[in-house]
C-alpha positions as CSV (number, residue, x, y, z in Angstrom):
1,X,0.0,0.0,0.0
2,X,1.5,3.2,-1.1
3,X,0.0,6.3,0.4
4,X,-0.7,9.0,-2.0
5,X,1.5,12.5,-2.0
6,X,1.8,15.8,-3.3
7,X,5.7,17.0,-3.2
8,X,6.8,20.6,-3.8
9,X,9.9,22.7,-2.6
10,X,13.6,21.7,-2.7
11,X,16.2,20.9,0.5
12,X,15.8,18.6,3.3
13,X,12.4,16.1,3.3
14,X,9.7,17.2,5.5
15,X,6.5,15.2,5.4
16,X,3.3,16.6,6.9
17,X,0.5,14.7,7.8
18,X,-3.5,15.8,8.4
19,X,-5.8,15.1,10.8
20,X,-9.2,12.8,10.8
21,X,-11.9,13.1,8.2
22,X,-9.0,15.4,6.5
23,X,-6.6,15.4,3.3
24,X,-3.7,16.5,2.5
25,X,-5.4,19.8,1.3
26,X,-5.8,20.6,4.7
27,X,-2.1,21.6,5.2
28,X,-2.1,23.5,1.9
29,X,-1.4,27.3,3.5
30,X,1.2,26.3,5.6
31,X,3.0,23.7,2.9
32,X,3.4,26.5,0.3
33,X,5.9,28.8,2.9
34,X,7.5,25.6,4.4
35,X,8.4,24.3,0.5
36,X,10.9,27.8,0.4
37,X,13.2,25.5,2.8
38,X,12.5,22.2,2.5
39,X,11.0,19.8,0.4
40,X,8.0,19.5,1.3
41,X,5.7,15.6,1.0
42,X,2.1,16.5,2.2
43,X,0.4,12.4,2.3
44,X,-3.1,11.7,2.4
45,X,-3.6,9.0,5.7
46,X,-4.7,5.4,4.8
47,X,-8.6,5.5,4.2
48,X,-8.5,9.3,3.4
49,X,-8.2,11.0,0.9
50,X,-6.9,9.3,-2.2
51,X,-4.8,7.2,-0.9
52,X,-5.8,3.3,-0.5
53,X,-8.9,1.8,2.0
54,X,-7.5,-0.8,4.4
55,X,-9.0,-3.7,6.0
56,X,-8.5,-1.7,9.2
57,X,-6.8,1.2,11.2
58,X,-4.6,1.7,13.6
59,X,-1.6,4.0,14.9
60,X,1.1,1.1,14.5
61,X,-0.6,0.6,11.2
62,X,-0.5,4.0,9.7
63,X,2.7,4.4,11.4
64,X,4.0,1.6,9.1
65,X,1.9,3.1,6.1
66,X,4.4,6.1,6.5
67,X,7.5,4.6,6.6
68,X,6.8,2.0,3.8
69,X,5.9,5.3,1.6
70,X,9.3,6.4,2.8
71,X,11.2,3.7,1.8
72,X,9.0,3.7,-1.8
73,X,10.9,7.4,-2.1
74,X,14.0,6.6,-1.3
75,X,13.7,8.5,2.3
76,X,16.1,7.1,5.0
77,X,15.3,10.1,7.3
78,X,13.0,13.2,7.5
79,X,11.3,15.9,9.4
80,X,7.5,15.9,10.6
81,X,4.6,18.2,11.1
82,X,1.3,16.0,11.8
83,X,-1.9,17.6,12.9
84,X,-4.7,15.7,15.4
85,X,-4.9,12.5,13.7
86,X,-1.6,13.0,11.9
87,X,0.3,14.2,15.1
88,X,-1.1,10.7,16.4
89,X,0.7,8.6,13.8
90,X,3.7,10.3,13.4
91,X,3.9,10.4,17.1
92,X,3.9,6.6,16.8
93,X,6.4,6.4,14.8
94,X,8.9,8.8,15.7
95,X,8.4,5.9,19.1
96,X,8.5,3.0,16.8
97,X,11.6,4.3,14.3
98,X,13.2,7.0,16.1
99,X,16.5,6.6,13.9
100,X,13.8,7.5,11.0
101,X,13.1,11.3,12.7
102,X,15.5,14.5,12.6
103,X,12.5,16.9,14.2
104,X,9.0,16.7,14.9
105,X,6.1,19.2,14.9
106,X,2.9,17.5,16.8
107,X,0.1,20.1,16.4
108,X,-2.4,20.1,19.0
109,X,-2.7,16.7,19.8
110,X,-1.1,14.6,22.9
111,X,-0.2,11.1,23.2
112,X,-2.9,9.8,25.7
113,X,-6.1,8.2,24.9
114,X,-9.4,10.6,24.5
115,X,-12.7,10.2,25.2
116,X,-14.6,9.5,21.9
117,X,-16.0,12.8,21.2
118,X,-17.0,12.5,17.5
119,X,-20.1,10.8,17.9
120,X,-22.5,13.4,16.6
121,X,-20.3,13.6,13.3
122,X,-20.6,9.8,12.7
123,X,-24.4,9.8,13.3
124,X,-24.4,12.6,10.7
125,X,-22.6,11.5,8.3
126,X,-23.6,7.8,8.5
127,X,-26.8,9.5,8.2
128,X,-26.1,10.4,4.7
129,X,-26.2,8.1,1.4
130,X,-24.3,9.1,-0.9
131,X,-25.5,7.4,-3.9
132,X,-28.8,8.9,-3.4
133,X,-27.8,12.6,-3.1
134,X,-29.1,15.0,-6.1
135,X,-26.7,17.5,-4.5
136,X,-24.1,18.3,-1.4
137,X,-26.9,21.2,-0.4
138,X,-28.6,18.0,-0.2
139,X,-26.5,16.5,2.2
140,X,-25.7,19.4,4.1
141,X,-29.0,19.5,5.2
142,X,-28.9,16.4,6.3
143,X,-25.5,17.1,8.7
144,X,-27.1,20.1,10.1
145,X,-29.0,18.6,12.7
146,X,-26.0,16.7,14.2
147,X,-23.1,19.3,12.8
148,X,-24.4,23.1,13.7
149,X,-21.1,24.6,12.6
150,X,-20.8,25.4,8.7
151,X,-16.9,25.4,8.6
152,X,-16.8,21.9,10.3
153,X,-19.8,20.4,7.7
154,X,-17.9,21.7,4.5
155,X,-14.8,20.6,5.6
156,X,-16.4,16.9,6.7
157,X,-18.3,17.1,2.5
158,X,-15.3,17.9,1.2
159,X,-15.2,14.0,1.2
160,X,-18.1,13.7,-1.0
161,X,-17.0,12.7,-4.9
162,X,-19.8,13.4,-7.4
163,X,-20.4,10.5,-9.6
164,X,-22.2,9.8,-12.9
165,X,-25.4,9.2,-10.6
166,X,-25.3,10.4,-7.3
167,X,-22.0,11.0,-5.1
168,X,-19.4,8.7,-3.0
169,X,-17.2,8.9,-0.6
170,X,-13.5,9.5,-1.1
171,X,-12.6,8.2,2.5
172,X,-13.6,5.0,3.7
173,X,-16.4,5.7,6.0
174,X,-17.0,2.5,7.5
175,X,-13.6,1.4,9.0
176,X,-12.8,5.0,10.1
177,X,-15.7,4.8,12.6
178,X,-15.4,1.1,13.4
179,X,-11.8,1.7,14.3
180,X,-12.1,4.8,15.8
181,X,-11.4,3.3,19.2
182,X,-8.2,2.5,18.0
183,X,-7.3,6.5,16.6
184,X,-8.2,7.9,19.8
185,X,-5.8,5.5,22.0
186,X,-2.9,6.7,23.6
187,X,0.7,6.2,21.8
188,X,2.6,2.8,22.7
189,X,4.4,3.7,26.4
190,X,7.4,2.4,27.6
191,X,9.0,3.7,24.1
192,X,11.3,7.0,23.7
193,X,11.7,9.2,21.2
194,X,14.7,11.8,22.6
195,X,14.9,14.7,19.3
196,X,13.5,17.4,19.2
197,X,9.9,17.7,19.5
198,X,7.6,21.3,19.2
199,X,3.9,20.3,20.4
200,X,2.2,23.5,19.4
201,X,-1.3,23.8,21.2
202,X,-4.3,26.1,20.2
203,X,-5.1,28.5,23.0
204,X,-8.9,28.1,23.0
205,X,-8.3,23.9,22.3
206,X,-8.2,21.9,25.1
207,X,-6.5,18.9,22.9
208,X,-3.7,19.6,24.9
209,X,-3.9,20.2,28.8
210,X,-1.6,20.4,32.0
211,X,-2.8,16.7,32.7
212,X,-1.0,15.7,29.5
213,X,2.3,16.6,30.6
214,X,3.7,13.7,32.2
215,X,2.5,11.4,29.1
216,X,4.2,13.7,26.5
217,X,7.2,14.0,29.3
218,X,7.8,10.4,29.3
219,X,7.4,9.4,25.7
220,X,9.3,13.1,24.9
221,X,11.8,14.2,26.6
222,X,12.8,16.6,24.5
223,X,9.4,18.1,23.8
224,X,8.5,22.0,24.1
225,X,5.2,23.3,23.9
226,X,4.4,26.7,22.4
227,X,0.8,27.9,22.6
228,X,-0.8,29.7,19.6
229,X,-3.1,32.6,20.8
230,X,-6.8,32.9,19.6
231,X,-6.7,29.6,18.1
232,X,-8.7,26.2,17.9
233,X,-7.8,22.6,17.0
234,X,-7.3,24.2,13.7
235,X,-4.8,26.1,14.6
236,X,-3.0,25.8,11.0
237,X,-6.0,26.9,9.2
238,X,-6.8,29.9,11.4
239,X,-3.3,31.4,11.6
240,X,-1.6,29.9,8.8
241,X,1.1,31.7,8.6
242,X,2.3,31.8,12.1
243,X,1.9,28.5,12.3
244,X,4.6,27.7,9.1
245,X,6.6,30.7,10.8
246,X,6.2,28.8,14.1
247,X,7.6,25.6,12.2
248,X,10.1,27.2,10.0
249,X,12.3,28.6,13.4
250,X,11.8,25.2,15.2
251,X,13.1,23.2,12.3
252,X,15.7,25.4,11.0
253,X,17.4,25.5,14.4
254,X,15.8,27.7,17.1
255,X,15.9,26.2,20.4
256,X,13.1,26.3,23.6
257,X,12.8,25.2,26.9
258,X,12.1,22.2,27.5
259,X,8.9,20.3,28.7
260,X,10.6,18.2,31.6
């Protein structure tokens, strides 16, 4: 299985990965500034996007996804930036094949298990059949009810595909929300990844709280966490270009304080 990639930019290899229900659109803004250093691979995550549907889903799984594409590309080593669900797997495997990492970005995401907290999205969506649709105003109205915000229901029908009768959807719906458990777990524990690690959280997100600490702490010892202002879970969308600015001085050598 060989995830599917956009690459743009020249210099050192920097991958970034998105987040659930997502693509690798969803890191456009900040990929454009980032490609003026590096080279930039933005992936679409198994079951998203157009990369392949698997049998199931799980960090070690994706995880592996990741580094098989990297060894399709001739990659020994990289950089990282991965938001929510995408700061999930490369969090796994920057645990799993540290020698593989050279510095990683985790956006607003920690390495714990969450509560699930996306049931109102599945009821909507699984709500919705796509073959029957005569238009995504259509299924819009059908999200409403269990989506109220308009930014978070176009992103989520971004996923619809129109077809020669009807519509489809690009990811694969069904083994996202039966393995959902397993996205939402916390990252394998007694493994250590010592580079260095930026978690940059969202000031209005709570994704990332003073609880979380100790389980970034131990899997991160090297980890700093900067906190963007006036921002969401999206933090990347809302202030794009801090964000790449954020990322640029991180990975091109600025050093923080640490975590621990």
């Amino acid at each position: 299985m060989l995830l599917y990639s956009r690459s743009q930019g020249s210099g050192p290899p920097l991958i970034l990965l998105h987040g659930l229900f997502g693509s690798l659109e969803n890191l456009g803004a900040i990929a454009k500034p980032l490609a003026q250093s590096f080279c930039v691979h933005s992936l679409d995550l198994p079951n998203h996007g157009r990369s392949p549907q698997t049998a199931h889903m799980s960090l070690d799984a994706m995880a592996d996804a990741v580094g098989a594409w990297m060894d399709a590309q001739g990659i020994d080593t990289a950089h990282f930036f991965g938001h929510s669900l995408g700061g999930k797997t490369l969090m796994e495997f920057a645990l799993k094949y540290p020698q593989r990492v050279n510095k990683l970005i985790v956006a607003d995401i920690a390495p714990v298990h969450y509560t699930p907290h996306h049931q109102a999205v599945f009821t909507g969506l699984l709500s919705i059949t796509p073959e029957r649709l005569t238009s995504r105003a259509e299924a819009d109205h059908i999200l409403l009810p269990h989506v109220p915000e308009l930014p978070v229901r176009s992103f989520l029908l971004k996923n619809l595909v129109k077809e020669e009768n009807g519509f489809s959807w690009r990811m694969n719906l069904p083994i996202i929300h039966r393995d959902y458990a397993q996205l939402i777990s916390g990252n394998r524990e007694g493994a250590i990844f010592t580079g260095q690690t930026l978690f940059l959280k969202g000031g209005n997100s709570d994704y990332i709280t003073e609880q979380h600490r100790a389980a970034i702490v131990q899997r991160f010892p090297a980890a700093q966490l900067k906190i963007v202002a006036n921002t969401g879970h999206w933090l990347h969308a809302e202030k794009p270009d801090l964000i790449a600015s954020m990322s640029l001085r991180f990975l091109l050598g600025e050093r923080g304080d640490n975590l621990g």
